[in-house]
C-alpha positions in Angstrom: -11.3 9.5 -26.3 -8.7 7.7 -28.1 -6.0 10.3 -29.2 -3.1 9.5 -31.6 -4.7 6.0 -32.1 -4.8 4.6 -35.6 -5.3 1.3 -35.6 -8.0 -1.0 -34.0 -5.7 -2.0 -31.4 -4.6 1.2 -30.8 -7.7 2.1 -30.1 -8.6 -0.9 -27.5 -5.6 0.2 -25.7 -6.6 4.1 -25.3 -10.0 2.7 -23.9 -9.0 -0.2 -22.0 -6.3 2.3 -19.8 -9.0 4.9 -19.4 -11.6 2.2 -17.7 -8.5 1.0 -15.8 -7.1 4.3 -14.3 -10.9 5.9 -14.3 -9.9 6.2 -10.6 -7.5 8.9 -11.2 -5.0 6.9 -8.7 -2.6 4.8 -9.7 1.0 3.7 -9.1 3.7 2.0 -11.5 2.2 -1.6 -10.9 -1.2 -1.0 -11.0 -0.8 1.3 -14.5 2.3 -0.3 -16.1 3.1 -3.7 -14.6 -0.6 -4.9 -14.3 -1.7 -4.1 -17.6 1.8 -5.2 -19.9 2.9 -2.2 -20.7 6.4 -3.0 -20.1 6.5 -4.2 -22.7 6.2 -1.3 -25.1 9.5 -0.1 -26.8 10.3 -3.8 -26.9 11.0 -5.6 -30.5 9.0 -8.7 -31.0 11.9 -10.7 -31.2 12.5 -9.7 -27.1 8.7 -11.1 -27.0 7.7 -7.5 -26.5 4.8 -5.5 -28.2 6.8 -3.5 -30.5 8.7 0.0 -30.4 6.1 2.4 -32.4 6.4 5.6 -30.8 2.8 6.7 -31.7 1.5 3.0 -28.7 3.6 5.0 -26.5 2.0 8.3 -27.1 -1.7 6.3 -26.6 -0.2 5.9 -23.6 0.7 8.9 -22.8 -2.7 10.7 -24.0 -4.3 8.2 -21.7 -2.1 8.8 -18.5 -2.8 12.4 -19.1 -6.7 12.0 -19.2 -6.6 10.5 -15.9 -3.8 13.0 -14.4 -1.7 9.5 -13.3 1.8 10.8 -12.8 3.9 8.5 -13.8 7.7 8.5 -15.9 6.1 6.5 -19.0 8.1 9.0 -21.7 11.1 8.5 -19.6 10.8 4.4 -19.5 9.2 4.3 -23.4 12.6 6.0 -24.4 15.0 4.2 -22.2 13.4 1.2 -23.4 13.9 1.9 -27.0 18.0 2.7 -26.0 18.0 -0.8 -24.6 17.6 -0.9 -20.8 16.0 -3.5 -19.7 14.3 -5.0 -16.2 11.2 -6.2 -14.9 10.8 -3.8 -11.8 9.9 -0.4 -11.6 10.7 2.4 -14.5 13.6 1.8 -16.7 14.5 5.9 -16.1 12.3 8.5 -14.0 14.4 11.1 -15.1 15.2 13.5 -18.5 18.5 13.1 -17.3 19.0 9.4 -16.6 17.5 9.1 -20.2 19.9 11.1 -22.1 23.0 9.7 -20.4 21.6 6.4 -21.9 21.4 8.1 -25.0 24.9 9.1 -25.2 25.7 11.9 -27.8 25.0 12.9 -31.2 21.9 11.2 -33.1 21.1 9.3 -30.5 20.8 12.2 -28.1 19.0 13.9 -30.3 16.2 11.7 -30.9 15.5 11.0 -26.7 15.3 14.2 -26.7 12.7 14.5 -29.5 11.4 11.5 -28.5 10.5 12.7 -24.8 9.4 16.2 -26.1 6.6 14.2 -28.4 5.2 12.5 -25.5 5.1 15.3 -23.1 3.0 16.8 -25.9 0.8 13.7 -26.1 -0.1 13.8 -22.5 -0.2 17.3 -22.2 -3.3 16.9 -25.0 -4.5 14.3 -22.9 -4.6 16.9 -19.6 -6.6 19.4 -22.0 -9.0 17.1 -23.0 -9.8 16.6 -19.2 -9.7 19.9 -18.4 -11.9 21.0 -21.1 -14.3 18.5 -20.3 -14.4 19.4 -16.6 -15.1 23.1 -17.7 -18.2 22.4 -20.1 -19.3 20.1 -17.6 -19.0 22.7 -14.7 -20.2 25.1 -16.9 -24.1 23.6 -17.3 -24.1 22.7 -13.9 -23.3 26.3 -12.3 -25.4 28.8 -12.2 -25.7 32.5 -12.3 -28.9 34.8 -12.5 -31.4 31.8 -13.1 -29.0 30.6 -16.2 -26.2 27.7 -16.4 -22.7 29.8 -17.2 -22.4 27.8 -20.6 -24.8 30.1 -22.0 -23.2 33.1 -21.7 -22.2 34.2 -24.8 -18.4 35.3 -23.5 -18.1 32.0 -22.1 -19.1 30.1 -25.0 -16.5 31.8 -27.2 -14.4 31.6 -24.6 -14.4 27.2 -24.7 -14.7 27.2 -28.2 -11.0 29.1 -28.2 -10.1 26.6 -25.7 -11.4 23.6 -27.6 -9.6 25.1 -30.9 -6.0 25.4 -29.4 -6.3 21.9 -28.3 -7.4 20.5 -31.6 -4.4 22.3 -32.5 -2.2 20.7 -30.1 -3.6 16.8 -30.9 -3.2 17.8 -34.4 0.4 19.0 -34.8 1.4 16.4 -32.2 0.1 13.4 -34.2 2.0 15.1 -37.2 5.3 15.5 -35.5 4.7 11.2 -34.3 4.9 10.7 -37.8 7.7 12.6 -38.6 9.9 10.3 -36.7 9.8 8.2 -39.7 11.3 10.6 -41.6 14.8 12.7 -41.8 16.2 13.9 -38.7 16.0 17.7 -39.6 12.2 17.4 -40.3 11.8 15.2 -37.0 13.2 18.2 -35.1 10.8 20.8 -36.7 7.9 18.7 -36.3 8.5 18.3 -32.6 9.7 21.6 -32.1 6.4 23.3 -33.5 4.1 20.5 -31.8 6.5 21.9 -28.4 5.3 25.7 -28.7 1.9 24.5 -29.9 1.1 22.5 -26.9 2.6 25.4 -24.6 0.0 27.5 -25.6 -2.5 24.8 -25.0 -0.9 23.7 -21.3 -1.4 27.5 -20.3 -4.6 28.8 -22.6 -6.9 25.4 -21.8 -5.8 25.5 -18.0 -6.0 29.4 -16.9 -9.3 29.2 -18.8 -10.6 26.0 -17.4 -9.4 27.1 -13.5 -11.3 30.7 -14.4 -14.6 29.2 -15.5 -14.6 27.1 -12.5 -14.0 30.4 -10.4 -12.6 30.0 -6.8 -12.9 26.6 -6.6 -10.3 26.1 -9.6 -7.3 25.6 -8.0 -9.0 24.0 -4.4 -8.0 20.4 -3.4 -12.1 19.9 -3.7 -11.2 19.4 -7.8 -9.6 17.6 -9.8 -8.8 20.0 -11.9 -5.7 22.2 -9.8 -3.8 18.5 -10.4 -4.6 18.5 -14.0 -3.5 22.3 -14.4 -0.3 22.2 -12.5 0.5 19.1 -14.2 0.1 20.3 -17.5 2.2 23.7 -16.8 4.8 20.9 -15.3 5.2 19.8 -18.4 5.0 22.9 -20.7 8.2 24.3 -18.6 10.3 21.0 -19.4 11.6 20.0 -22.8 13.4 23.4 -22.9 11.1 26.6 -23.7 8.9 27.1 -26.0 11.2 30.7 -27.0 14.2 27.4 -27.7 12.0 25.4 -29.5 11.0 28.5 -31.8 14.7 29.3 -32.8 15.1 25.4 -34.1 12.0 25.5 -35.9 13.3 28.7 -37.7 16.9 27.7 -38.0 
């Protein structure tokens, strides 16, 4: 899976992180530090590997597949304001980010900029969770069948799979947008915000329900995955704020 990338290194990256955090267990030095990733938001001229938002949101994706939570948005962003240091993430907190930011344009684009990620590793939990549901569903069985062939639940993963090729889709469009004028930046992120609210909550509830009572058990993975990805839906302001800006 190699969401958002576009290029051919883009692409070695998404698949190089998901070999390297397969595990599902991974801390700041082993994900970030270890692999160079520090060095993302940096200009070349700092000897870094450049500040394209859409690396960071390979990142992100891939972070997401593996359910490693870890500040990357937060860093990527602080990075691109400036701060600077070899240890540890450069902010672990929204807050800590925007006070970086200062006020006005700046502001406004951590903001966006934050938002976008979320969104990119909120596609990434999907993609897990979606995965982990199809799987579950050929393995389980009920009245001599495997699950997946009931017709109900079928329809009910293709729905699934739909929202989230939604949510990859209107995400990727609002990375590019950043290259563009600040109003269209803010619509872009703001529909790609309530888009992949509807995906956190639709792909997760239906995920946990397929995999019946064991859903949300510490047995699975994919309890982590869910509450991770509604986490994320409730930050970034709501999806009701996000609607208003889009229509403003």
């Amino acid at each position: 899976m190699t969401a958002f990338a576009r290029t051919d290194e883009q692409r070695m990256l998404a698949e190089t992180l998901d070999a390297s955090l397969a595990g599902g267990v991974a801390d700041w030095d082993a994900a970030v530090v270890a692999t160079g990733l520090g060095a993302l938001g940096m200009p070349a001229e700092e000897d870094g590997l450049g500040t394209d938002l859409r690396d960071a949101a390979v990142v992100a994706a891939a972070l997401g597949r593996a359910n490693v939570v870890l500040p990357w948005a937060e860093h990527w962003v602080a990075t691109r304001l400036g701060a600077r240091g070899e240890d540890g993430p450069r902010a672990d907190t929204r807050e800590a980010v925007l006070v970086m930011a200062g006020a006005d344009s700046n502001r406004r684009w951590a903001e966006d900029a934050l938002t976008v990620l979320h969104c990119a590793e909120i596609v990434g939990l999907g993609r897990a969770m979606l995965r982990d549901a199809a799987l579950f569903s050929k393995e389980r069985k009920q009245f001599g069948v495997a699950i997946g062939s009931f017709q109900a639940l079928r329809h009910r993963m293709a729905d699934m799979a739909m929202i989230l090729e939604q949510a990859d889709a209107i995400t990727a469009l609002a990375i590019t947008a950043f290259d563009g004028e600040d109003d269209v930046r803010a619509r872009a992120v703001s529909a790609a915000r309530v888009v992949c609210d509807d995906a956190a909550r639709l792909v997760g509830e239906g995920a946990v329900q397929i995999h019946g009572a064991m859903g949300l058990t510490a047995e699975l993975r994919l309890g982590g995955y869910f509450r991770r990805a509604r986490t994320l839906a409730q930050g970034d302001g709501t999806a009701r704020a996000h609607l208003r800006r889009y229509a403003a």
